[in-house]
C-alpha positions in Angstrom: 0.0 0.0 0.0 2.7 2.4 0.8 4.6 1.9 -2.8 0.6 1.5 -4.5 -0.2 5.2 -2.9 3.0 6.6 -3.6 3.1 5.5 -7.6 -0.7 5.8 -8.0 0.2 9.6 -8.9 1.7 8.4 -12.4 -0.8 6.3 -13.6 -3.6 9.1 -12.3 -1.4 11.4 -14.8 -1.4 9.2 -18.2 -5.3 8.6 -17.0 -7.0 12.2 -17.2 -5.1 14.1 -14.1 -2.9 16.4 -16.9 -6.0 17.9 -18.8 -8.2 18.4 -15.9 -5.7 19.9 -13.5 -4.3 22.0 -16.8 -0.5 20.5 -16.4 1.2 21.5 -19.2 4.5 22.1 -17.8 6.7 20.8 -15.4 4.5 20.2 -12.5 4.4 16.5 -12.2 7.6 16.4 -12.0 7.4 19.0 -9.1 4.5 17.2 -7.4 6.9 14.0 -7.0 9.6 17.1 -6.0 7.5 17.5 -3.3 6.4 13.8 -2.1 10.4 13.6 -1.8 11.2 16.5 0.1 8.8 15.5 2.8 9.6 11.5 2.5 13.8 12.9 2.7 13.1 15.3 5.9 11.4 12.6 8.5 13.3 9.5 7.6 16.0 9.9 10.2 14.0 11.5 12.9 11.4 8.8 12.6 13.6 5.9 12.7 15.6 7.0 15.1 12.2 7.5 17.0 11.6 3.6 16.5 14.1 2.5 18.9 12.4 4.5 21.7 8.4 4.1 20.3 7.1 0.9 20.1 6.7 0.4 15.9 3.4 -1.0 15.8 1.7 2.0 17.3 3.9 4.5 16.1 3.8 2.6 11.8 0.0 2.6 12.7 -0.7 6.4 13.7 1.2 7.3 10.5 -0.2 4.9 7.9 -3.8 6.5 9.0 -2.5 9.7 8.2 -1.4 9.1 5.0 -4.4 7.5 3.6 -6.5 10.3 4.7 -4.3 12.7 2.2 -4.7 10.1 -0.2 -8.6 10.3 -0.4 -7.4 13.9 -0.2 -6.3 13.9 -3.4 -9.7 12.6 -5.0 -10.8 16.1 -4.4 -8.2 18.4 -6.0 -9.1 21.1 -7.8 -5.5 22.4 -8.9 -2.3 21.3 -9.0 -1.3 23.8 -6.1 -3.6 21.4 -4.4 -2.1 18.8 -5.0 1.4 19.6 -4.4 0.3 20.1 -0.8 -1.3 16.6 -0.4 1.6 15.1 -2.0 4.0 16.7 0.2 2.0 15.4 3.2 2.2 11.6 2.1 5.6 11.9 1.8 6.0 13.0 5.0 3.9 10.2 7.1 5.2 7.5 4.0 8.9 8.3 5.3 9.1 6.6 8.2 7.8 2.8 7.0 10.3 1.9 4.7 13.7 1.9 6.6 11.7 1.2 10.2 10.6 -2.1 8.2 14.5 -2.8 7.6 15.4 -2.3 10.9 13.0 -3.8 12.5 14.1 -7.0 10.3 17.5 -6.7 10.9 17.3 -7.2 14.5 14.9 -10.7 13.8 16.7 -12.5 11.6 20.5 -13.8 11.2 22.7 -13.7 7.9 21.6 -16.7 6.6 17.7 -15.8 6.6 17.6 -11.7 6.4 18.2 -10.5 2.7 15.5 -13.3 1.5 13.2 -11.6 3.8 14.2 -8.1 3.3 13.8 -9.5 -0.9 10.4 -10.4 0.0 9.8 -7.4 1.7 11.3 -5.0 -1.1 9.3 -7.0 -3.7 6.2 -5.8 -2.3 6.5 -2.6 -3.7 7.3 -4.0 -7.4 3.8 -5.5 -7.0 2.3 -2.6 -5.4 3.5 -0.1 -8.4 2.4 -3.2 -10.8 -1.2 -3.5 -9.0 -1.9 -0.2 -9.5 -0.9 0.4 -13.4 -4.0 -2.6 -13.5 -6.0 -1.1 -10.4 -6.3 2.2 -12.8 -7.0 0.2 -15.9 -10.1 -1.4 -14.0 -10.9 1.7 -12.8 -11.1 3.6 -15.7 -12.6 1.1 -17.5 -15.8 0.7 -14.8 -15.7 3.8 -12.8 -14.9 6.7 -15.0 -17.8 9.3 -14.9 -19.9 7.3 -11.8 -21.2 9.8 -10.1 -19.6 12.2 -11.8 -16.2 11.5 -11.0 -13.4 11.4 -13.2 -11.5 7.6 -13.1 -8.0 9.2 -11.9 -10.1 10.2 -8.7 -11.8 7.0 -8.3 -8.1 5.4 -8.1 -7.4 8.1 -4.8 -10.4 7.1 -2.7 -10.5 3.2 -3.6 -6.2 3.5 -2.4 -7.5 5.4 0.7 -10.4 2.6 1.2 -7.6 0.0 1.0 -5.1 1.9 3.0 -7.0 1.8 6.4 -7.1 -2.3 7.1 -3.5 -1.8 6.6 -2.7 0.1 9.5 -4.8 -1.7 11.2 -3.3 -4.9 10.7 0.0 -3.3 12.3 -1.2 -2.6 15.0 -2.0 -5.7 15.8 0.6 -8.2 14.2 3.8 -5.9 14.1 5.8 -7.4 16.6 7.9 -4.7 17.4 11.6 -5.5 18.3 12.9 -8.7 20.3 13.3 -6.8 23.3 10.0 -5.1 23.7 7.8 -7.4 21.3 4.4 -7.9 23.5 2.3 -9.5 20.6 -0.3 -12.2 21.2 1.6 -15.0 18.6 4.9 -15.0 20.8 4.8 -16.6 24.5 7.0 -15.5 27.3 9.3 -18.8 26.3 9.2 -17.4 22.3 10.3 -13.9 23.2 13.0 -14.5 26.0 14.5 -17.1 23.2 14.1 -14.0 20.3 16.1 -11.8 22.3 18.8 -13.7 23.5 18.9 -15.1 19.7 19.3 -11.8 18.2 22.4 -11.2 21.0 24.6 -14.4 20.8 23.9 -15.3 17.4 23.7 -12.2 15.5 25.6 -10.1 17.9 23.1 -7.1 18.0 22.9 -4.7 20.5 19.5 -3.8 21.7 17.4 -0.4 22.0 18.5 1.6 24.9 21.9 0.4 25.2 23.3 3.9 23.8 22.3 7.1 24.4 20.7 9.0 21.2 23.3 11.9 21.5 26.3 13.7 20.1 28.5 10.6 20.5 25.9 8.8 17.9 27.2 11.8 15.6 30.8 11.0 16.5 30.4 7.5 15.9 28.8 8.3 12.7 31.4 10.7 11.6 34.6 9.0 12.1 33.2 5.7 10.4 34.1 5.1 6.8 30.5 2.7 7.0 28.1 5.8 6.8 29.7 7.2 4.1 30.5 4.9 2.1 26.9 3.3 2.2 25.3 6.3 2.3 27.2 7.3 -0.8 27.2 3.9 -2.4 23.3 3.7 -1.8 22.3 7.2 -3.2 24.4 6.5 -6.6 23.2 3.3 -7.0 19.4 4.8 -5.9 19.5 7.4 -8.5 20.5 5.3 -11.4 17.3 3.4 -10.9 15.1 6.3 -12.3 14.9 5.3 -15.8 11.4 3.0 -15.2 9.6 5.3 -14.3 9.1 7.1 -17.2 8.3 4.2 -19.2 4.2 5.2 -19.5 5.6 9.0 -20.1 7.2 7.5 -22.9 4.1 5.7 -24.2 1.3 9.0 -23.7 1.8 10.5 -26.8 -0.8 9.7 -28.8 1.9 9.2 -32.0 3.3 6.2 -29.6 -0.1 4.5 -30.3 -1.4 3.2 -27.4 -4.7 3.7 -25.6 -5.0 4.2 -21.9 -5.4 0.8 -20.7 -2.2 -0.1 -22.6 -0.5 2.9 -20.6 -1.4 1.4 -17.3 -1.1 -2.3 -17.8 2.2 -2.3 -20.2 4.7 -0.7 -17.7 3.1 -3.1 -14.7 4.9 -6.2 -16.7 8.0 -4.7 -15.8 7.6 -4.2 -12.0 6.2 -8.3 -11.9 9.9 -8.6 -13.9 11.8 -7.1 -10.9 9.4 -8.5 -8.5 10.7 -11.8 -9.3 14.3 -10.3 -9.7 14.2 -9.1 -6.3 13.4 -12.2 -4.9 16.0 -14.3 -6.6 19.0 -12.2 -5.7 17.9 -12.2 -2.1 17.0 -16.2 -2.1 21.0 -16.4 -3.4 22.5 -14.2 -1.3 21.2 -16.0 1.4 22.5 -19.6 0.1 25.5 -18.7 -1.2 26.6 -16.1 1.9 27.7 -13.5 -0.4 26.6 -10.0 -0.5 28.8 -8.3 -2.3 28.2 -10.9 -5.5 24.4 -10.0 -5.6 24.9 -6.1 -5.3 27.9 -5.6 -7.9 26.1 -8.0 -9.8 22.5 -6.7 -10.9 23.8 -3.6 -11.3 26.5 -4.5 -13.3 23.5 -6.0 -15.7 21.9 -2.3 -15.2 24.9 -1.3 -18.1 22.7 -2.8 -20.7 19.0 -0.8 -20.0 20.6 2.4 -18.7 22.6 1.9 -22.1 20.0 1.8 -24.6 18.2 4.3 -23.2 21.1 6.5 -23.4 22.0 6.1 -26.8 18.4 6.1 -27.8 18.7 3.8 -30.8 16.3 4.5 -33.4 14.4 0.7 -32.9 11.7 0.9 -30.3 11.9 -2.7 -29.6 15.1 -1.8 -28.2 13.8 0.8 -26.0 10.9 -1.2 -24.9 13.5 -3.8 -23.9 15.4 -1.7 -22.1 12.2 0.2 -20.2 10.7 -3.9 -19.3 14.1 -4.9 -18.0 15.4 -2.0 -16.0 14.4 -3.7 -12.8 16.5 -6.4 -12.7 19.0 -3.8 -11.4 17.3 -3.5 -8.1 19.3 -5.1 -5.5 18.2 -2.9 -2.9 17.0 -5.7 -0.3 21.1 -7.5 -0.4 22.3 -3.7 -0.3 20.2 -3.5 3.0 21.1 -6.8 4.0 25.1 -5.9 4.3 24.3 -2.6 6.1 22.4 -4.2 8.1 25.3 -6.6 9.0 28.6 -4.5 8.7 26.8 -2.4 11.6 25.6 -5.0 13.4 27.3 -4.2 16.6 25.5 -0.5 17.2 21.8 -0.5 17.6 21.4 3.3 17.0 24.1 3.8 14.4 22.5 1.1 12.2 18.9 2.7 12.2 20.4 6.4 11.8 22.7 4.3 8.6 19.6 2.8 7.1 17.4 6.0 7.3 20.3 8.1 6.0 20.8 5.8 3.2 16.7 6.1 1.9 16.8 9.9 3.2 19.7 11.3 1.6 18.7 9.5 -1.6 15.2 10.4 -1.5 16.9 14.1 -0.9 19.0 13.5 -4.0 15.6 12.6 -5.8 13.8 16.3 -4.6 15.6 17.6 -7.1 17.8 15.6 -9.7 14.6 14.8 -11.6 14.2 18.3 -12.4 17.8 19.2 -13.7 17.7 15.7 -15.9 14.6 14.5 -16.3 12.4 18.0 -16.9 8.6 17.4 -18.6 9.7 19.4 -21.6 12.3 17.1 -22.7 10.1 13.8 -22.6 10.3 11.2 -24.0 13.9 11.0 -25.1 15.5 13.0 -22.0 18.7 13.5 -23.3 19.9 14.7 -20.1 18.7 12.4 -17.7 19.6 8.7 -19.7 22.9 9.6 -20.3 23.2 10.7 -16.8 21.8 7.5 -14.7 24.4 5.4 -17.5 27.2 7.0 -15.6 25.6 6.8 -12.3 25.5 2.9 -12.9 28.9 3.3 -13.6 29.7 5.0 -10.5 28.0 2.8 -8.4 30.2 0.1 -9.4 33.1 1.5 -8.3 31.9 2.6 -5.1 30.5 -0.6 -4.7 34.0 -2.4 -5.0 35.3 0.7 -2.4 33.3 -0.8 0.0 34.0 -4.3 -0.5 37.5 -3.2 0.0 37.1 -1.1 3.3 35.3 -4.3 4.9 37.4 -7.0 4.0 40.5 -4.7 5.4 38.0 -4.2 8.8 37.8 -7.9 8.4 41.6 -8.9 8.5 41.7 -6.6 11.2 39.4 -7.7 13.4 40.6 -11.5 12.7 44.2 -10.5 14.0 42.7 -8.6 17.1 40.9 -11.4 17.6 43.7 -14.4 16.9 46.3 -12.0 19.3 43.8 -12.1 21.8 43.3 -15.9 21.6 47.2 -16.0 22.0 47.4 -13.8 24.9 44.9 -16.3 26.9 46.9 -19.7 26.1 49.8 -17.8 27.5 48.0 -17.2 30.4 46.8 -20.9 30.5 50.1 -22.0 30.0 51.5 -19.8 33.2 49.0 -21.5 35.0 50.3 -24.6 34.2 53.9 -23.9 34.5 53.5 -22.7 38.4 51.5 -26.3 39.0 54.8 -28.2 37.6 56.8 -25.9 41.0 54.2 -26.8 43.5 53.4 -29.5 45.1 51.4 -32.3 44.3 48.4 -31.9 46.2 48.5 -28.4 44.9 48.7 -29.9 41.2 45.5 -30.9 40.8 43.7 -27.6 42.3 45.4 -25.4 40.1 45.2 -27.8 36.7 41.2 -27.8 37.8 41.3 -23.8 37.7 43.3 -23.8 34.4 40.0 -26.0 32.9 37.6 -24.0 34.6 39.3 -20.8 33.1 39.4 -22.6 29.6 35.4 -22.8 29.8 35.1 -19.8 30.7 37.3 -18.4 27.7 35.3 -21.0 25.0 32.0 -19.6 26.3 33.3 -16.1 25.5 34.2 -17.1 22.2 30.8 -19.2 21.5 28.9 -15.5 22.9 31.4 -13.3 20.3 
């Protein structure tokens, strides 16, 4: 519902929205301008306000809100209208998304979380696809009832379908392993959740750290943040060429009707639906995470290619516009924030959010320098632009493969010096038995076991 009431604006557009609101220049693309700007400014405060709030009432309260600005929009009467409602879903959208990815990467362990976050992420292919065919039906049965135009009757049946949704977290959102209260998990299932998500994925827990300037300093004199901040936002940006698939297809010399418009462009989200979930699935069997980000995006060469060059065969760009999804390997990206920052509660939800924020920031206002409305449909800025964005994701992408195999090496000679400096002090023990006496043998060598328990349960708990 959340990607379904946040795309429903495009197919409202190629549906009737542009003649009766009298948008003849740029202001679709400032209406999604505007969804950005709010969706950018309350991702990290809202996040960060999900390790203190419990998530199902706080993702409830805000999902309500949004789908009463959706219905909102059923009854706009200009586009200045609009660009107020717009700006409000974005801002009570912001906070799902990355508190979604959070809250899943304090669940689940390595070998189970990018599948889920996949499955998760898919969602919103299906949700953009359900609605290109939600507005076909729509259109096709509803436009005039009442008098009301069919790009309306596509606001207020979202808004009718946004509702249950919230309710339903409210009531099965289990909020994090430390504070999770819902009626599915017994007492046994939650004390065995929490100390799960300590020993085996070695998480710390809301609370542990203050939310204060130290969180900055942490932040700050990290490579992480700004490398997967940066990373993220490149590889977010070069992503933008789907979405102006059906603005490719309105002109009426394209050929095709409105039905075609809406349904033709949702083929391509149920392409990257399936996409999505196959590069999570195998980063989860194979235990690489780095294979299924460079990877996909890699592949992104060919779409953002085509469409950059702008070959004169339409099959070609039709191709590229149906297969510019496979690209999105934003649930494994998640994934290996998620577990690089494993060790910092707070620092991995501010991470996440900055990583949608700052991208969604990027997206207020790239899509006017590159893709402006009255350069459609060949935007020969903004093509050639995300074709060098995939390219500099790449290499930012290998940066940080780098940085963390280096943190790696490190932390495995920390760890193997450590390991030394114990057997020495196993050994001393040992040594001083062989210059007592004999009753005293047997005490100490009893100690020297007692201490080697103790020092394997440490390292089964790291």
């Amino acid at each position: 519902m959340r990607y379904l009431d946040s795309a429903n604006l495009a197919n409202a557009y190629v549906s009737g929205m542009k003649e009766d609101l009298s948008m003849n220049g740029n202001q679709y693309t400032y209406m999604g301008t505007l969804y950005t700007i709010g969706y950018a400014l309350f991702q990290i405060p809202g996040t960060l306000a999900v390790t203190r709030i419990r998530p199902s009432v706080f993702l409830f309260a805000n999902e309500i809100c949004w789908g009463i600005f959706t219905f909102a929009q059923a009854g706009a009467k200009t586009y200045n209208q609009m660009y107020a409602f717009r700006f409000m879903i974005g801002v009570f959208e912001a906070l799902f998304f990355p508190s979604i990815l959070y809250l899943m990467g304090s669940w689940y362990n390595r070998h189970e979380l990018a599948k889920r976050i996949a499955i998760f992420h898919l969602s919103g292919s299906l949700g953009t696809s359900f609605g290109g065919y939600l507005q076909a039906a729509v259109y096709t049965t509803l436009d005039g009832v009442h008098g009301i135009a069919g790009w309306r009757w596509l606001f207020i049946v979202c808004g009718c379908m946004t509702a249950p949704c919230a309710i339903g977290l409210l009531v099965v959102l289990p909020d994090l392993p430390s504070n999770t209260r819902v009626w599915y998990l017994n007492q046994d299932e939650r004390k065995f959740a929490l100390e799960r998500a300590i020993r085996a994925l070695g998480k710390s827990q809301p609370g542990e750290k203050k939310l204060d300037w130290t969180l900055i300093k942490r932040m700050l004199s990290s490579w992480k943040w700004y490398g997967l901040v940066l990373g993220y936002v490149i590889y977010g940006s070069s992503c933008q060429d789907t979405s102006y698939f059906g603005i490719w297809m309105k002109p009426e010399s394209a050929g095709y009707s409105v039905v075609e418009r809406n349904v033709i462009p949702s083929c391509s989200y149920l392409i990257s639906a399936l996409c999505i979930f196959l590069w999570g699935l195998g980063s989860d069997l194979t235990g690489s995470r780095f294979a299924f980000v460079l990877g996909p995006l890699f592949y992104g060469l060919l779409p953002t290619g085509i469409l950059a060059f702008w070959p004169k065969d339409t099959r070609l760009i039709l191709f590229a516009f149906m297969t510019g999804g496979v690209q999105l390997m934003t649930a494994v990206f998640y994934t290996w924030a998620n577990e690089l920052l494993a060790g910092d509660n707070e620092l991995r939800a501010l991470t996440i959010s900055s990583m949608n924020g700052i991208q969604y920031s990027v997206s207020a206002w790239l899509p006017i320098v590159i893709f402006p409305q009255t350069m459609a449909p060949t935007f020969r800025r903004g093509f050639p632009g995300t074709f060098g964005l995939v390219i500099s994701g790449l290499i930012v992408i290998v940066g940080i493969k780098l940085l963390a195999d280096r943190d790696a090496r490190r932390s495995g000679l920390q760890s193997s010096a450590k390991t030394n400096t114990e057997e020495l002090e196993i050994d001393a023990v040992c040594s001083i038995q062989k210059e007592t006496s004999p009753d005293k043998e047997s005490s100490i060598v009893a100690e020297a076991e007692v201490l080697e328990e103790v020092l394997d349960d440490e390292k089964l708990c790291t």
